[in-house]
C-alpha positions in Angstrom: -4.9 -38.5 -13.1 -5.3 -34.5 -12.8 -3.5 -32.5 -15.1 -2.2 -30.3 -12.0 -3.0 -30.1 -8.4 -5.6 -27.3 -8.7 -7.9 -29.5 -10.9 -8.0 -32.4 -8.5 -9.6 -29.7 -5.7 -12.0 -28.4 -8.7 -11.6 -24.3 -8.4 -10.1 -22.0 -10.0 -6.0 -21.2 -10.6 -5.0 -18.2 -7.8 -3.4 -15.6 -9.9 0.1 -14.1 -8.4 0.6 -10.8 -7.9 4.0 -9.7 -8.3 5.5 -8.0 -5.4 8.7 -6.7 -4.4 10.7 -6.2 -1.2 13.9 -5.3 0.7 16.1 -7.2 2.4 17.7 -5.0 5.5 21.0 -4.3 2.9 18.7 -2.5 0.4 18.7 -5.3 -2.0 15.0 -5.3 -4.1 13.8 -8.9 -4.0 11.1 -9.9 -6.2 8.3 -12.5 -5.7 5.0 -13.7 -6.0 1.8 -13.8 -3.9 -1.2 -15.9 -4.3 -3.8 -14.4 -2.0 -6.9 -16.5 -1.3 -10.4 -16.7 0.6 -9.4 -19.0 3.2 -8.8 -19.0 7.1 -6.0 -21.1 6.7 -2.0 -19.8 7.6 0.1 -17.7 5.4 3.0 -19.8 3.8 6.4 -18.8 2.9 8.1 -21.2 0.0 11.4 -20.8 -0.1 13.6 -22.6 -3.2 16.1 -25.0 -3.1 19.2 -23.4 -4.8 18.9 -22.4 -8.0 15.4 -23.1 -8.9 13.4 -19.8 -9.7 10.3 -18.6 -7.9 8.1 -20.0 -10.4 9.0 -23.3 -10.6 6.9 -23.3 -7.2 4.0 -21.0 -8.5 1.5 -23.8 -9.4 2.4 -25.3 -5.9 1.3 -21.9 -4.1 -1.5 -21.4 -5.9 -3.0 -25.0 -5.2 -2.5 -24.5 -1.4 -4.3 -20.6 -1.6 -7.2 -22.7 -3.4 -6.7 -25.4 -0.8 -7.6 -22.9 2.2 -4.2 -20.7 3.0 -4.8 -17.6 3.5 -2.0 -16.7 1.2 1.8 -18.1 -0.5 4.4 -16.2 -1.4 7.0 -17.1 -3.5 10.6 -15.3 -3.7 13.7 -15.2 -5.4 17.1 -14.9 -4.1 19.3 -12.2 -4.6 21.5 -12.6 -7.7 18.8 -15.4 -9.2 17.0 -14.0 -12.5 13.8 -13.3 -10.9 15.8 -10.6 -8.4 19.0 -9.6 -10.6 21.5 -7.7 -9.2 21.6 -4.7 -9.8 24.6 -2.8 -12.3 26.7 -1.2 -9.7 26.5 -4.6 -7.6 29.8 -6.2 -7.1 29.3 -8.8 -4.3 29.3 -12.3 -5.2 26.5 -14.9 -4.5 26.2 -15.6 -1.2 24.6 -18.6 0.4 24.9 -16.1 4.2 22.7 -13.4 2.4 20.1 -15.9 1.5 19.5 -17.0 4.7 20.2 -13.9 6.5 19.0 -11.0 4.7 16.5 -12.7 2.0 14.4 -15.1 3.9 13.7 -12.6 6.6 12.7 -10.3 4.0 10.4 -12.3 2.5 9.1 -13.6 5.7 8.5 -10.1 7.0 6.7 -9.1 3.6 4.4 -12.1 4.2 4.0 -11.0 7.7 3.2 -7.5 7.3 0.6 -8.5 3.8 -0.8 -10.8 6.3 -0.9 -9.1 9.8 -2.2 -11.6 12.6 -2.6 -15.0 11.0 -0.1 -17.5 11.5 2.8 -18.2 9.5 4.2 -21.8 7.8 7.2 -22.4 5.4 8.1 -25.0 3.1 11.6 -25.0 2.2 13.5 -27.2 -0.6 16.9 -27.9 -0.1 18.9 -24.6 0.6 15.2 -23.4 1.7 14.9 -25.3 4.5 18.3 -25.1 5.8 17.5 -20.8 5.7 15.5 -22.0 8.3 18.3 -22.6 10.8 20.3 -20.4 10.1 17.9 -17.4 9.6 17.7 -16.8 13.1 14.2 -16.4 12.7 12.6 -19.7 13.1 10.5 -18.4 16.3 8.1 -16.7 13.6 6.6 -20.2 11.6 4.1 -22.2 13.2 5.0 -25.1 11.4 7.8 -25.5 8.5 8.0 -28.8 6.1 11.5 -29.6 5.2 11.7 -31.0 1.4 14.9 -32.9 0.2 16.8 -30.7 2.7 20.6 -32.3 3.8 23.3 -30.9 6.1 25.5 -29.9 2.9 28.5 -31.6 4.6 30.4 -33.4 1.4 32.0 -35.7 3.7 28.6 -38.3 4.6 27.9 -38.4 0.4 28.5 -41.5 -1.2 31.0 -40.5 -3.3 32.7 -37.5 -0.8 36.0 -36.9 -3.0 34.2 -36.4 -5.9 31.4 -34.3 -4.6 33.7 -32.1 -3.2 35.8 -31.4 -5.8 32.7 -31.1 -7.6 31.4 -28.2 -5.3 34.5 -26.7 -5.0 36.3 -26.9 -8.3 33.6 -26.9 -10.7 30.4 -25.4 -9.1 32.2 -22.6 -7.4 34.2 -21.4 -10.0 31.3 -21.5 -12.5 29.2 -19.5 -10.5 31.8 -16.9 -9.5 32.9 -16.7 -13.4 29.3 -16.4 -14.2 27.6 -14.5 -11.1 24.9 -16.9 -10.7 23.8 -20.2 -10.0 21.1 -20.2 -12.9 20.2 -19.1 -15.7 
């Protein structure tokens, strides 16, 4: 087996370029773009909570070798890859993620990409942006990865999950100002 995807097509490893962007608030979002030769769409990867930008990189590069046209990677507000700035007091918010980030890194991806058609793949929290972006009339396709309705009550175990989320995840993050380090 391949060391990484790229191998198994047999070309060589996109390099990002680092970009940044900003969401209709003024917050600077940073990501990465992998820009290729192919006719293929753009597509917009957007994390599952708390994983950083470049946990996907070697996944956008792979599918820029594999004929999109280009991949962009972003972080959230608030993660490490787009801090908040020192005079920013707001707290996390799931609501400016979908509403204000993903359309901002759609948008950049549109405008570095003018005419061809756009795709998303979202993880988790990424795919549910999705639906609540308002936005979805943009993608010409969108994968969906490990993505669940976030309601505690359908888990398994729903007492524990929720006091979970709400008495130990919340409170960390809040405390902390993050999800991840």
């Amino acid at each position: 087996m391949a060391d990484s995807l790229t191998e198994q097509s047999g070309a060589n490893t996109p390099e990002a370029t680092p970009v940044q962007f900003t969401a209709d608030d003024g917050f600077l979002l940073h990501g990465d773009l992998f820009e290729g030769t192919g006719n293929g769409p753009a597509v917009l990867i957007s994390a599952a909570t708390g994983a950083p930008r470049t946990f996907y990189n070697k996944f956008a590069a792979w599918l820029v070798d594999n004929g999109a046209c280009a991949a962009l990677t972003y972080d959230y507000r608030g993660m490490p890859g787009s801090p908040k700035p020192k005079d920013w007091t707001a707290r996390i918010s799931f609501k400016d993620w979908a509403l204000l980030d993903f359309p901002a890194a759609a948008s950049h991806l549109q405008t570095h990409t003018s005419g061809v058609p756009m795709t998303g793949v979202g993880q988790s929290f990424g795919g549910q942006a999705l639906g609540l972006s308002g936005i979805s009339d943009r993608f010409h396709r969108y994968a969906f990865v490990a993505v669940i309705s976030g309601y505690w009550g359908n888990l398994s175990e729903p007492l524990k999950s929720y006091l979970m989320m709400n008495f130990v995840g919340l409170p960390v993050t809040w405390a902390l100002g993050r999800t991840a380090k």
